[in-house]
N, C-alpha and C positions, 0 to 999 in steps of 0.2 A: 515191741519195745516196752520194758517194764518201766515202774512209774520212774523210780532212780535215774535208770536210764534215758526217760525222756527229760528230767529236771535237769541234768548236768547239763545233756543239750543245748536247754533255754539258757540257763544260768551261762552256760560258752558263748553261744553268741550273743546276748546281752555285755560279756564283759568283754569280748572281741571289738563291738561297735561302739561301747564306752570308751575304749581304749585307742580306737581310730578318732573320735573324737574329739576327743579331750587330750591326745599328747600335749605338752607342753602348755596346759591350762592353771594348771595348778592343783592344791589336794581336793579329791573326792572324796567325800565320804566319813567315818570315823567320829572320833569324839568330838566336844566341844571347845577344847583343848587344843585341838591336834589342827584345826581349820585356821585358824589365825596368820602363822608363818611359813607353813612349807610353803616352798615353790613346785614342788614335784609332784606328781599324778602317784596318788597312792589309791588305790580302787580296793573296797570292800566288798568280796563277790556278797556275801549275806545282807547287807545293806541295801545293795544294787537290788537282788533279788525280792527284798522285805519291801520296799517302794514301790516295785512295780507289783507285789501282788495288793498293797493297799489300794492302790489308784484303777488296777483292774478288777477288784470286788467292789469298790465304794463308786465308782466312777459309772459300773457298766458299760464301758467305752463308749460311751452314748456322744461323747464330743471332747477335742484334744484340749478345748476352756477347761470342761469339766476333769479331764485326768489330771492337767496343769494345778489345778484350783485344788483337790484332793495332795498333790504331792507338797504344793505348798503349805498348805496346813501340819503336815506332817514334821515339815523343815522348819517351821515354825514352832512347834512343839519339841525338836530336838533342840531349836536355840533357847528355847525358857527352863529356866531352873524347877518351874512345876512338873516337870517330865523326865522320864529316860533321856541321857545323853549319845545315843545311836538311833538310826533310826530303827531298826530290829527291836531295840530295846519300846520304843512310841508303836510302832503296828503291833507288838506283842502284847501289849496292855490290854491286862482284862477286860473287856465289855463296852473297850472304846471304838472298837472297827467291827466289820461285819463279821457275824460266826465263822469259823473254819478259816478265816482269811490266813492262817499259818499255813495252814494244812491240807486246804483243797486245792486240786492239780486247775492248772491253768489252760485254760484250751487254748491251741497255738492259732487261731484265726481269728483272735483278736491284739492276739500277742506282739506283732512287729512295731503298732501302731504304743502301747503301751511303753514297748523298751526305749522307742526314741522318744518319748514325753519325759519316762523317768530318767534317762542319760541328760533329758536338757534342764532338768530341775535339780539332776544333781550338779549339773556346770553352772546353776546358776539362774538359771530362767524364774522369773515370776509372773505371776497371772498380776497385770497391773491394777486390778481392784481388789485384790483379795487382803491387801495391809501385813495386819497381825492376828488374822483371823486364825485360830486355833479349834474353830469349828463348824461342824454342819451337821445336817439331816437331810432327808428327804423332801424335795421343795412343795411336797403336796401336803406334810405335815402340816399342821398349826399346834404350837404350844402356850401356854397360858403364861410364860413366864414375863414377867418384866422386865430381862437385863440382857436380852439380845439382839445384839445394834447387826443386822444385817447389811452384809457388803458387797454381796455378787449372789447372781443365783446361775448357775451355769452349770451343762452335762446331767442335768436333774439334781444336782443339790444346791438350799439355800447354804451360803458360808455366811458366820457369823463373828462377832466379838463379842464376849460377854461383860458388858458393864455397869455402874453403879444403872440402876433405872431411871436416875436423873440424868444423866449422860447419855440416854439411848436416843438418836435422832432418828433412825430409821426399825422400828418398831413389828413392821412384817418384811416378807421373802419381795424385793425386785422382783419385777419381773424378768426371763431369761435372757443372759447376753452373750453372745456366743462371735467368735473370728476375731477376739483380742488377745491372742497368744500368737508364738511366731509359727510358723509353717503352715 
């Protein structure tokens, strides 16, 4: 199977089991605009596909907290005006996701578990500690900075918020919380 041909694949049955899903849910996916008032299930295969390769390079599938927690971040970053309004547009950002995260091929044995995290974050799911975290690192890191209020640490990454330093109450990485997402 060449690469193309194995991507359409993924890309098929991810929009297959989005699509058994979410009938009659409402919109998925799209601009920031465009989420407000449909009632209809409108499905972006490029979207669909741009989430789950963030959540399966940043995540390591290491845990369904930690894929949850990455894709919320992301859906976070498409609702702020500091970012791309797709999510295509947020994983495509220069220097802000892991290298190659467009462009390297996905291995499908981790893959099933990734497609239904990002189907349920794009219906809607949150990781109940993650807020309005628009970020993370690697939870083994330590950084010097002073304006990162850490909110979860889950799947190996710390998520964070970044704020004035006077406002930071939680100032290192939690330790890991992992079985607070659904399934």
């Amino acid at each position: 199977m060449t690469m193309n041909t194995s991507r359409t694949v993924l890309r098929l049955a991810g929009l297959m089991a989005l699509g058994l899903s979410v009938a009659g849910c409402g919109m998925i996916g799209g601009k920031k605009e465009q989420t407000a008032s449909r009632s209809f299930v409108q499905v972006d295969a490029d979207d669909l596909e741009c989430l789950q390769r963030a959540m399966f390079f940043e995540s390591n599938r290491s845990s369904r907290d930690g894929l949850v927690a990455v894709g919320n971040v992301v859906m976070n970053r498409v609702k702020s005006d500091a970012y791309p309004d797709t999510i295509c547009g947020v994983v495509g950002q220069k220097n802000q996701f892991a290298p190659g995260v467009m462009t390297r091929p996905m291995t499908a044995s981790g893959l099933p578990t990734v497609q239904e995290a990002a189907i349920s974050v794009m219906r809607g799911e949150r990781h109940p500690m993650i807020g309005d975290a628009k970020f993370f690192h690697q939870a083994s890191h330590r950084f010097s900075y002073d304006n990162m209020n850490y909110v979860v640490t889950a799947g190996g990454n710390a998520f964070y918020e970044k704020r004035k330093s006077a406002l930071v109450t939680q100032p290192v990485p939690l330790p890991p919380t992992e079985g607070l997402t659904l399934r």
